[in-house]
Each structure stands twice: as structure tokens, then as C-alpha cells.
VEXVEX-366112 format. One record per atom (N, C-alpha, C): residue number from 0; residue in one letter; atom name; x, y, z. Coordinates in steps of 0.05 Angstrom, whole numbers, plus 32768, in hexadecimal, padded with zeros to 4 digits. Example, Ala and Ser with C-alpha at 12.3 -4.5 7.8 and 13.67 -1.06 7.14 Angstrom:
REM residues 2
+------+------+------+------+------+------+
! resi ! resn ! name !   xx !   yy !   zz !
+------+------+------+------+------+------+
!    0 !    A !    N ! 8108 ! 7F8E ! 809C !
!    0 !    A !   CA ! 80F6 ! 7FA6 ! 809C !
!    0 !    A !    C ! 8108 ! 7FBE ! 809C !
!    1 !    S !    N ! 8101 ! 7FD3 ! 808E !
!    1 !    S !   CA ! 8111 ! 7FEB ! 808F !
!    1 !    S !    C ! 8102 ! 8001 ! 809D !
+------+------+------+------+------+------+
This chain:
REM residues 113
+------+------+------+------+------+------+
! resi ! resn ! name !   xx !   yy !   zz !
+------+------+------+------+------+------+
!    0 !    X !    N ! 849D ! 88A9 ! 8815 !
!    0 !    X !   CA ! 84AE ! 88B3 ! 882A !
!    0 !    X !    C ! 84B9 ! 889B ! 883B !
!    1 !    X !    N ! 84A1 ! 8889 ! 883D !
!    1 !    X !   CA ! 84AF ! 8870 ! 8854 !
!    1 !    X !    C ! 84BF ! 8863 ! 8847 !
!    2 !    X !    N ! 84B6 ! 8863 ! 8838 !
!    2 !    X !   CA ! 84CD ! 8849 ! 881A !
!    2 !    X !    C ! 84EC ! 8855 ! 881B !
!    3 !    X !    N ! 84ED ! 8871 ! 8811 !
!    3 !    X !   CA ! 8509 ! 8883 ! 8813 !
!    3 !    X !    C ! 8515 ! 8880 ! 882C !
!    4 !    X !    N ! 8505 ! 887E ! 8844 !
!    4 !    X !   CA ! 850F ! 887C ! 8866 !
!    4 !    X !    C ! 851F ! 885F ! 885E !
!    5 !    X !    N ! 850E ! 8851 ! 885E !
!    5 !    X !   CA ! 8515 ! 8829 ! 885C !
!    5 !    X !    C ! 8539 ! 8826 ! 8844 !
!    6 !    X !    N ! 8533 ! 8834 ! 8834 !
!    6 !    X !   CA ! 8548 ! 882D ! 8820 !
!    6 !    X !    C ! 8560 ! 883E ! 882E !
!    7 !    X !    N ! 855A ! 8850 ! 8833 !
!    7 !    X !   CA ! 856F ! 8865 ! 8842 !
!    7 !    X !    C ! 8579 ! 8854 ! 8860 !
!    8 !    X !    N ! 856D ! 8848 ! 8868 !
!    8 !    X !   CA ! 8578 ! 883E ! 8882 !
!    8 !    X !    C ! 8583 ! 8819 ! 8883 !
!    9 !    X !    N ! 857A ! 880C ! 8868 !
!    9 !    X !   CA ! 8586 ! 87F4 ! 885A !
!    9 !    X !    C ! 85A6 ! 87FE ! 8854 !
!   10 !    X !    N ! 85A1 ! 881D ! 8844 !
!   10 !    X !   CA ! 85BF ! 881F ! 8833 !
!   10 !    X !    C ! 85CE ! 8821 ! 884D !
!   11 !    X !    N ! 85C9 ! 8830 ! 8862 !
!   11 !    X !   CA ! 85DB ! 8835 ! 8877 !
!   11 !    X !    C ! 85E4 ! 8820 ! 8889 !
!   12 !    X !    N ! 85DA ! 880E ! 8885 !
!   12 !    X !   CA ! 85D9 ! 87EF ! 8894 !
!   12 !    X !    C ! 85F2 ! 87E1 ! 8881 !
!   13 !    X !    N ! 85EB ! 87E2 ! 8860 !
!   13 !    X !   CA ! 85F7 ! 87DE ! 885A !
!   13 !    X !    C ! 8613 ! 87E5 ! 8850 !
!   14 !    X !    N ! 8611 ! 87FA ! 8855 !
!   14 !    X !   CA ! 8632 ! 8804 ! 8852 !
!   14 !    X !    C ! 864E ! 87FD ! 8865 !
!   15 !    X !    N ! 8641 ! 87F8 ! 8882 !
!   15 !    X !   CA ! 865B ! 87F2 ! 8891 !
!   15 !    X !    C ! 865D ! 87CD ! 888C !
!   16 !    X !    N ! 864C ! 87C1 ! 8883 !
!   16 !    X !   CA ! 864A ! 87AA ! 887D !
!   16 !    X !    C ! 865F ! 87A8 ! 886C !
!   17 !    X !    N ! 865A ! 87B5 ! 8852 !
!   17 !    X !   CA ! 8670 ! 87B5 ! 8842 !
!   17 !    X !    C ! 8689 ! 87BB ! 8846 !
!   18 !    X !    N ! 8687 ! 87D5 ! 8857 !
!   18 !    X !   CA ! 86A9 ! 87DD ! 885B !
!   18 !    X !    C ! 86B0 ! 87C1 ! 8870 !
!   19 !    X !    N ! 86A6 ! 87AF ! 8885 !
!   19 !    X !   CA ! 86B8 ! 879C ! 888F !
!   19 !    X !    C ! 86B8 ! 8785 ! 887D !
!   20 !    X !    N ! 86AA ! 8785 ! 8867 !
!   20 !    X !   CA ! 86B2 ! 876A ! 885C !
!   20 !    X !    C ! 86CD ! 8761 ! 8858 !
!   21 !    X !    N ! 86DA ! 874C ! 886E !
!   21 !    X !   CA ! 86F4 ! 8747 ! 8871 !
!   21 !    X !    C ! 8702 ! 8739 ! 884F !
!   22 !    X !    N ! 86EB ! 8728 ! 883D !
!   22 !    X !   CA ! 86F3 ! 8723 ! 8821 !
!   22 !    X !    C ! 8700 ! 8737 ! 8811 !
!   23 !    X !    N ! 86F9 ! 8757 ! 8811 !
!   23 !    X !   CA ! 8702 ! 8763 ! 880F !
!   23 !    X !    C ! 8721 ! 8770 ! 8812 !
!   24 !    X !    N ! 872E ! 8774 ! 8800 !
!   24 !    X !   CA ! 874D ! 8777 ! 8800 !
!   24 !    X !    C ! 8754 ! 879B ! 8813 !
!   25 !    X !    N ! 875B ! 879A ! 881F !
!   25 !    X !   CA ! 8764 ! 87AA ! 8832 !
!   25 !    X !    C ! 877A ! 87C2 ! 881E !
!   26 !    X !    N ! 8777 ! 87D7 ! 881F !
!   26 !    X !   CA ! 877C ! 87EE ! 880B !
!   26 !    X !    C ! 8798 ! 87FF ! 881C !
!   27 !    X !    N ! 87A9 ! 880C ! 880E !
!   27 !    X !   CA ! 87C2 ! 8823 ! 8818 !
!   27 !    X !    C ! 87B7 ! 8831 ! 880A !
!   28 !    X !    N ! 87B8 ! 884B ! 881B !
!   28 !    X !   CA ! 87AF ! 8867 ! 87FC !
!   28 !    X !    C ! 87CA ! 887E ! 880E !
!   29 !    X !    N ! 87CA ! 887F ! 87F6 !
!   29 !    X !   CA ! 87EB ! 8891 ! 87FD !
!   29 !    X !    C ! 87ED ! 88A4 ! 87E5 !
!   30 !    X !    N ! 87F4 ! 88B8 ! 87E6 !
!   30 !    X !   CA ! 87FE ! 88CE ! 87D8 !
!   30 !    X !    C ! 881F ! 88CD ! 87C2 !
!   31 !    X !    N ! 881B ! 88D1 ! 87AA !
!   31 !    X !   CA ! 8826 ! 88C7 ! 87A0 !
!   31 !    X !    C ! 8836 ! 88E0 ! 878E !
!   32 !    X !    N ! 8853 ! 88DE ! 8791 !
!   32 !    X !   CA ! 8862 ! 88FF ! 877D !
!   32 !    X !    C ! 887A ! 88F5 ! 876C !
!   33 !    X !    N ! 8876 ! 8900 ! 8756 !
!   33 !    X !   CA ! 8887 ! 88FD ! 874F !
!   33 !    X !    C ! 88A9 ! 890E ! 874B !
!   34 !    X !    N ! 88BC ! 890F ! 873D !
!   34 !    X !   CA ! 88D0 ! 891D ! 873B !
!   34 !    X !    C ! 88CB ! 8936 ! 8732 !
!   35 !    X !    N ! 88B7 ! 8937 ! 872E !
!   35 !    X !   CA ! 88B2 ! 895D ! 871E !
!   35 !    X !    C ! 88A3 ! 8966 ! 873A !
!   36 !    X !    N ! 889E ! 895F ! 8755 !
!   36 !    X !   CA ! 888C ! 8963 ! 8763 !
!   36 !    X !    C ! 8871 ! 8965 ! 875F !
!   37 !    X !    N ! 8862 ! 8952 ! 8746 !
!   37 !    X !   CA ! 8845 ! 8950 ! 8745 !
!   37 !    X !    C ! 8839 ! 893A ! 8757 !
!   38 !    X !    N ! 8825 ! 8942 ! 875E !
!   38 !    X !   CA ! 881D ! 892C ! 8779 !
!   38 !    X !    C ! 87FD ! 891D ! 8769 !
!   39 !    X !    N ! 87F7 ! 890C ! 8777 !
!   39 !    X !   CA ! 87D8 ! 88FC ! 876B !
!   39 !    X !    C ! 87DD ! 88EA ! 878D !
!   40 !    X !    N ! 87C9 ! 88D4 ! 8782 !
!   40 !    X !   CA ! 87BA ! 88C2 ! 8798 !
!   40 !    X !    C ! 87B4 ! 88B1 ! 878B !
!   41 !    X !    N ! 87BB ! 888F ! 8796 !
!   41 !    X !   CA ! 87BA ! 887B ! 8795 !
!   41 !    X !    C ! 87B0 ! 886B ! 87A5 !
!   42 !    X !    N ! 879F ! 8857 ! 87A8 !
!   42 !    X !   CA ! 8796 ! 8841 ! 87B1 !
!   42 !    X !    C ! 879E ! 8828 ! 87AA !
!   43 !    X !    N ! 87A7 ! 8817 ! 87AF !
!   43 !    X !   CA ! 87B7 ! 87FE ! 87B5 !
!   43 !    X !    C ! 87B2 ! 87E5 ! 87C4 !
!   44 !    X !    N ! 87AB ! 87CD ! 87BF !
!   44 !    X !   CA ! 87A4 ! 87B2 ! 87CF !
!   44 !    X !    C ! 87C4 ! 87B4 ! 87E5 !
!   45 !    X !    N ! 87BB ! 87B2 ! 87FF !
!   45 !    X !   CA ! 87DD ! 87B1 ! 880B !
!   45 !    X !    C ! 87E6 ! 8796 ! 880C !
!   46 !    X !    N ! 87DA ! 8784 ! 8809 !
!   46 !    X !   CA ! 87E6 ! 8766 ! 87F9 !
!   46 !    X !    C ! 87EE ! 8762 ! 87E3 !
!   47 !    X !    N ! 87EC ! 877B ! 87D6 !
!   47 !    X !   CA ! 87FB ! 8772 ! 87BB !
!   47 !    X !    C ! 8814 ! 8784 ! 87BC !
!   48 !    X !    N ! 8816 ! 8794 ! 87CF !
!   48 !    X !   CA ! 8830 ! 87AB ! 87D1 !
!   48 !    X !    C ! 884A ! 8792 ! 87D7 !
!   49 !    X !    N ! 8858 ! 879B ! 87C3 !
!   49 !    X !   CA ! 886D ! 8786 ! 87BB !
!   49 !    X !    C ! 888D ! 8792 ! 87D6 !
!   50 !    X !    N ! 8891 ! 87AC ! 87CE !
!   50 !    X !   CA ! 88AC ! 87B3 ! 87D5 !
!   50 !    X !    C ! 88A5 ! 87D6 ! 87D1 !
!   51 !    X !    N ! 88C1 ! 87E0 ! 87E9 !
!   51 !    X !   CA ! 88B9 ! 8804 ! 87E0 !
!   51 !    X !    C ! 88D4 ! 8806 ! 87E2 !
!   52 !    X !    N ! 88DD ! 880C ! 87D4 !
!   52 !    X !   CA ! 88FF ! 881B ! 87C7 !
!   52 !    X !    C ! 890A ! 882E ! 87C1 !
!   53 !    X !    N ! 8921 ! 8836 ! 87C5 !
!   53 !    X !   CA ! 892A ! 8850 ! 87CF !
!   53 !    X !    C ! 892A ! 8852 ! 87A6 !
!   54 !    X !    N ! 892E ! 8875 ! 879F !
!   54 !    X !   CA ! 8925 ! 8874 ! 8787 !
!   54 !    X !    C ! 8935 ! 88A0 ! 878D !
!   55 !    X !    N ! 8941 ! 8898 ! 8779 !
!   55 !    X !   CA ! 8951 ! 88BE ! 8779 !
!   55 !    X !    C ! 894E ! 88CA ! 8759 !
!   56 !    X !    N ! 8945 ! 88DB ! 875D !
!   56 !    X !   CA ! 893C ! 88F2 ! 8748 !
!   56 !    X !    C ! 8958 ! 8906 ! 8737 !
!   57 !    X !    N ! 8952 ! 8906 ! 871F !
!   57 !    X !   CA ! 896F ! 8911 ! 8715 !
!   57 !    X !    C ! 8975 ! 892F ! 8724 !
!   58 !    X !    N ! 895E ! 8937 ! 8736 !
!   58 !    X !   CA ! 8965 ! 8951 ! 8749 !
!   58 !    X !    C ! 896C ! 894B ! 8759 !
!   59 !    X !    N ! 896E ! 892D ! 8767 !
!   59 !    X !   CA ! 897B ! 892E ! 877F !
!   59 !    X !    C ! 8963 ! 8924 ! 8793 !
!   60 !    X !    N ! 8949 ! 8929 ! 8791 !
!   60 !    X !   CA ! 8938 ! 8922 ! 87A0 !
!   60 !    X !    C ! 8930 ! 890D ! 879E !
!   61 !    X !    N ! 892E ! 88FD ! 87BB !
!   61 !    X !   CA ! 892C ! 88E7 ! 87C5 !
!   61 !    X !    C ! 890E ! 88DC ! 87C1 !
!   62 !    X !    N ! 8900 ! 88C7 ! 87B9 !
!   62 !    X !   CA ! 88ED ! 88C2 ! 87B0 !
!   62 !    X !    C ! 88EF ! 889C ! 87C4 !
!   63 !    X !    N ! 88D4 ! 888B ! 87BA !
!   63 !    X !   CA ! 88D3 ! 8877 ! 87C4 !
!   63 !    X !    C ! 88C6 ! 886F ! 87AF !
!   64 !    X !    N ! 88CA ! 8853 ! 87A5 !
!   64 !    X !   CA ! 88B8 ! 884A ! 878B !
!   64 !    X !    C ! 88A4 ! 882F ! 879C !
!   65 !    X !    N ! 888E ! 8835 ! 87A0 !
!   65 !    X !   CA ! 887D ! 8819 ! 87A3 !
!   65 !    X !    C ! 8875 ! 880A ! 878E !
!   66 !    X !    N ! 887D ! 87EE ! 8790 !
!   66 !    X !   CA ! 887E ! 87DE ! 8780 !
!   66 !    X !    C ! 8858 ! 87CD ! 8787 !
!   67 !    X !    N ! 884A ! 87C7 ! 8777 !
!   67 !    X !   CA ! 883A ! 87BC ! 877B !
!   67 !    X !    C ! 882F ! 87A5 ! 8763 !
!   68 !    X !    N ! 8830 ! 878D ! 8772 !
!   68 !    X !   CA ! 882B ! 877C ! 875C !
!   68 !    X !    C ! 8815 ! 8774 ! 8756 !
!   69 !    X !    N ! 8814 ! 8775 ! 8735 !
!   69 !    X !   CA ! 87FC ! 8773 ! 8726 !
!   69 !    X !    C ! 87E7 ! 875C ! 872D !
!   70 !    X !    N ! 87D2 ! 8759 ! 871D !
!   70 !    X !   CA ! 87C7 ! 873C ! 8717 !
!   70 !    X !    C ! 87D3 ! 872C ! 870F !
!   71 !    X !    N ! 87E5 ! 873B ! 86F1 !
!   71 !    X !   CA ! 87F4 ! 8729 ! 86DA !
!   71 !    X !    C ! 880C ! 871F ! 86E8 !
!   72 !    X !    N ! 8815 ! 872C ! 86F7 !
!   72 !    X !   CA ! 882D ! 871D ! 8705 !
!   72 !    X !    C ! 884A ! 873D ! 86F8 !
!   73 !    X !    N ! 8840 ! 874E ! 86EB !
!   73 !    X !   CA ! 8850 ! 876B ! 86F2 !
!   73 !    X !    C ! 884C ! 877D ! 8709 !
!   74 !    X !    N ! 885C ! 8786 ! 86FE !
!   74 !    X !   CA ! 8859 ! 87A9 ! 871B !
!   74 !    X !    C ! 884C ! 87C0 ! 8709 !
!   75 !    X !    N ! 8841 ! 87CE ! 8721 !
!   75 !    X !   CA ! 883D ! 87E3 ! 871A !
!   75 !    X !    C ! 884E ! 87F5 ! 872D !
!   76 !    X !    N ! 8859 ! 880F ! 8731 !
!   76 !    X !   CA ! 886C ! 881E ! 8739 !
!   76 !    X !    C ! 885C ! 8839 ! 8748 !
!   77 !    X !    N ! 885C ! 884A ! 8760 !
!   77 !    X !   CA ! 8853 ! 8855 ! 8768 !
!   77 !    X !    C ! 8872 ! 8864 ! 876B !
!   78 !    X !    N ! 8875 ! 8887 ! 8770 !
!   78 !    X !   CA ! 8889 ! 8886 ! 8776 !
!   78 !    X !    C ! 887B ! 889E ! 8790 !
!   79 !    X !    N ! 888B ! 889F ! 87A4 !
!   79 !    X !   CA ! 8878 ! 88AB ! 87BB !
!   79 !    X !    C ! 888E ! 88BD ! 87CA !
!   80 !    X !    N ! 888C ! 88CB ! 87DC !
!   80 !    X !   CA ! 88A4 ! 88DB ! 87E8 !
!   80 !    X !    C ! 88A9 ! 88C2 ! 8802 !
!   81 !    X !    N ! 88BE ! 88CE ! 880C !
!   81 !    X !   CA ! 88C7 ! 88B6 ! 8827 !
!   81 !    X !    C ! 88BE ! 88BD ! 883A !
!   82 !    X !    N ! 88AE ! 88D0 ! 8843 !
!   82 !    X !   CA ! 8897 ! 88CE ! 885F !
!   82 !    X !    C ! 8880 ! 88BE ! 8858 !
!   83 !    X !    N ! 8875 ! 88C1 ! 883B !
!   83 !    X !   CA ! 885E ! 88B3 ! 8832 !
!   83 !    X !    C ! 8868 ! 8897 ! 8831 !
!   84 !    X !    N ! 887A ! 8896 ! 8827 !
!   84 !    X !   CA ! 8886 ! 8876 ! 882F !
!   84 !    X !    C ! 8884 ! 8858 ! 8849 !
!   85 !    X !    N ! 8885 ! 887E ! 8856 !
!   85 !    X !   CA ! 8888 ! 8872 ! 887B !
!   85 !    X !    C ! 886D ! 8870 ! 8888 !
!   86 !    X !    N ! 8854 ! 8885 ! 8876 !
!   86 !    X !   CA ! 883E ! 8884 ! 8882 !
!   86 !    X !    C ! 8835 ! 885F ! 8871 !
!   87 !    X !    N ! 883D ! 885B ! 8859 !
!   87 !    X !   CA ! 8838 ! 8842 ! 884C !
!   87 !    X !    C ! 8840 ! 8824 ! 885A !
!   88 !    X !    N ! 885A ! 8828 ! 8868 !
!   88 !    X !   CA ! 8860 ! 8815 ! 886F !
!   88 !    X !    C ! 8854 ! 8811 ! 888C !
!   89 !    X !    N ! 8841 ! 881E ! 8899 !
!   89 !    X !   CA ! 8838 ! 8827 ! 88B6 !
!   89 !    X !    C ! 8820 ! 8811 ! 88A7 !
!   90 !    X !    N ! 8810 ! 881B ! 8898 !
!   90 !    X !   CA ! 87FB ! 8814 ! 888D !
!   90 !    X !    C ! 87FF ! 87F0 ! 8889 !
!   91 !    X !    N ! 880C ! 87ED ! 887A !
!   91 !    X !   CA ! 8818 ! 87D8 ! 887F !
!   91 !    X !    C ! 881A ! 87B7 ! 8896 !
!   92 !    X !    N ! 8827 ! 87CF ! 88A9 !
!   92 !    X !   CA ! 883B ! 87CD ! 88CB !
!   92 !    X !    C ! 8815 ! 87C3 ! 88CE !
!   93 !    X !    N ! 8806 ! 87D5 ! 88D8 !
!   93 !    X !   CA ! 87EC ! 87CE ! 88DF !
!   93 !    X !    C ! 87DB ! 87B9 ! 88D8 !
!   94 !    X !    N ! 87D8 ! 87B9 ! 88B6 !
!   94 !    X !   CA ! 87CD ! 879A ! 88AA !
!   94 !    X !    C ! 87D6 ! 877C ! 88BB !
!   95 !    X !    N ! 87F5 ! 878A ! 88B5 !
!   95 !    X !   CA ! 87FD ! 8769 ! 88C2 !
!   95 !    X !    C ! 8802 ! 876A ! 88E9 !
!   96 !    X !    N ! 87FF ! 8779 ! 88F5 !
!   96 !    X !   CA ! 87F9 ! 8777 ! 8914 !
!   96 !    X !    C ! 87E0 ! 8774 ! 8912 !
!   97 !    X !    N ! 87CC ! 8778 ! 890B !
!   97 !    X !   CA ! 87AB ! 876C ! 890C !
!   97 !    X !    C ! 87AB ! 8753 ! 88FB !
!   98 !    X !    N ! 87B6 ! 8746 ! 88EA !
!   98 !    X !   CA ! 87B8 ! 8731 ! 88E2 !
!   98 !    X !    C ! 87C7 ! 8718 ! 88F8 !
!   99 !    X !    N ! 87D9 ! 8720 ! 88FB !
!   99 !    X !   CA ! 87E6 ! 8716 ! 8915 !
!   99 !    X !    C ! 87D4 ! 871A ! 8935 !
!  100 !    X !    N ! 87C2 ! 8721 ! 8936 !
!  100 !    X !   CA ! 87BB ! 872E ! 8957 !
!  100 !    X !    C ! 87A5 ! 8716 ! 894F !
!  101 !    X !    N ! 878F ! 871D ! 8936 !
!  101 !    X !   CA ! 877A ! 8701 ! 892F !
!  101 !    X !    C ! 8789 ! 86E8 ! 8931 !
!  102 !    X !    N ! 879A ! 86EA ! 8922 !
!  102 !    X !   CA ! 87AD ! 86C7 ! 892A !
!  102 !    X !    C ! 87AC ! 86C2 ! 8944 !
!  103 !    X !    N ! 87B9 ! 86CF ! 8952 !
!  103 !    X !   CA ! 87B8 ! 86C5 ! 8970 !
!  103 !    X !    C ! 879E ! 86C7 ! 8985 !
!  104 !    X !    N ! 878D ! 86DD ! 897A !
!  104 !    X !   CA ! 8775 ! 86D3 ! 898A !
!  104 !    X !    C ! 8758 ! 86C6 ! 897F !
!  105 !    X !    N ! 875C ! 86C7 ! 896A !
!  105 !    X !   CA ! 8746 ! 86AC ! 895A !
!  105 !    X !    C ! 8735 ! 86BF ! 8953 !
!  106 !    X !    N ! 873C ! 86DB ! 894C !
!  106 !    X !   CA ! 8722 ! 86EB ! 8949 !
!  106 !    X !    C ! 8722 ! 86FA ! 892F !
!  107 !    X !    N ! 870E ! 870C ! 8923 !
!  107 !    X !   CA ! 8715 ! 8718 ! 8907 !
!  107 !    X !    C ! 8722 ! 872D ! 890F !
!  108 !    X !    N ! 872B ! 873E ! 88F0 !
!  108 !    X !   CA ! 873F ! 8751 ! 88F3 !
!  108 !    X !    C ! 8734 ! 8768 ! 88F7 !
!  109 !    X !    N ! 8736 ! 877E ! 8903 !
!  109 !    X !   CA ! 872A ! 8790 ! 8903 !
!  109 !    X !    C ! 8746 ! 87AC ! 8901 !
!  110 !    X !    N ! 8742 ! 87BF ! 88F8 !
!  110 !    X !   CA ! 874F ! 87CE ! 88ED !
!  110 !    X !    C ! 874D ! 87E7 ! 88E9 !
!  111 !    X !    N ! 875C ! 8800 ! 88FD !
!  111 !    X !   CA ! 874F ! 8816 ! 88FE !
!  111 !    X !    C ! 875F ! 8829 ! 88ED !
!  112 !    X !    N ! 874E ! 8838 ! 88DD !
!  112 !    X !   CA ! 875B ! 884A ! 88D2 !
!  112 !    X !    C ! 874A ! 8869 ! 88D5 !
+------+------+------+------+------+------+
């Protein structure tokens, strides 16, 4: 029982450890549809999000394609609606004002979501 207490209160120690490890690549998760209206979910390094582009459907509906670049040096293509776009580029907007706020005060990044 004390052993299960000890490992159970290591893992919990160690979990927010992990989630601030700043080595760690900082993630976008956004909702993702296509032109038939099927939807899924994606996760994304937001340093590797290349560009988000306007993108029209042979119905007429307006779409956004996120471009994200590979390891190999390709894209991979997300295509997303244009509020999800705007919640992506927020996501974004935030990375780099906490990147910028540590530059000027000599401190780590911290980052609320």
C-alpha cells in the first residue's frame, strides 16, 4: 500500500514536470473539415506551421489549408474552416507574445492555455 502511495505521488510530481519541459515543441490542436463537411483533429508543432491559405470548395465553401512543414523539408496540408483558422492563428499570436515578453524580461516562457 505504501509503495502504490510513493509511486502514485512520484507520477504526480512528475507529470507537470513534463508538461513544462520548455525542450519540448509547443503544440496547435485545431479541428479540422473537409469539403464534404467531415471533421477530425489534429495536433501540430506551431514552429513548423508554415502558412494558412484561403482554399474554396467546388460548393462554394470557404475552407483554410494549413500548411505545415515536414522533417523532410515537404508539407503536409490541414484544411480547417476560417473561425478555426482564427482560433489557430490566436494560438500562434500567443507563442510568439510569450516568446517576446521572455526576451525582454530575461525569464522562461510560460503559457496559458
Amino acid at each position: 500500500m505504501n509503495r502504490t502511495l510513493l509511486w502514485l505521488s512520484l507520477a504526480l510530481v512528475a507529470v507537470p514536470a513534463l508538461a513544462a519541459d520548455p525542450s519540448r515543441p509547443l503544440k496547435a490542436t485545431f479541428q479540422t473539415t473537409d469539403c464534404a463537411g467531415a471533421t477530425g483533429f489534429a495536433s501540430v508543432d506551431i514552429d513548423r506551421i508554415d502558412r494558412l491559405q484561403p482554399m474554396s470548395c467546388e460548393s462554394g465553401r470557404k475552407l483554410k489549408q494549413v500548411l505545415v512543414k515536414s522533417r523532410t523539408g515537404s508539407f503536409e496540408v490541414y484544411t480547417v474552416a476560417e473561425t478555426e483558422a482564427g482560433k489557430i492563428e490566436a494560438q500562434i499570436q500567443q507563442v510568439m507574445d510569450s516568446r517576446r515578453k521572455a526576451l525582454e524580461s530575461g525569464t522562461t516562457i510560460h503559457i496559458d492555455r
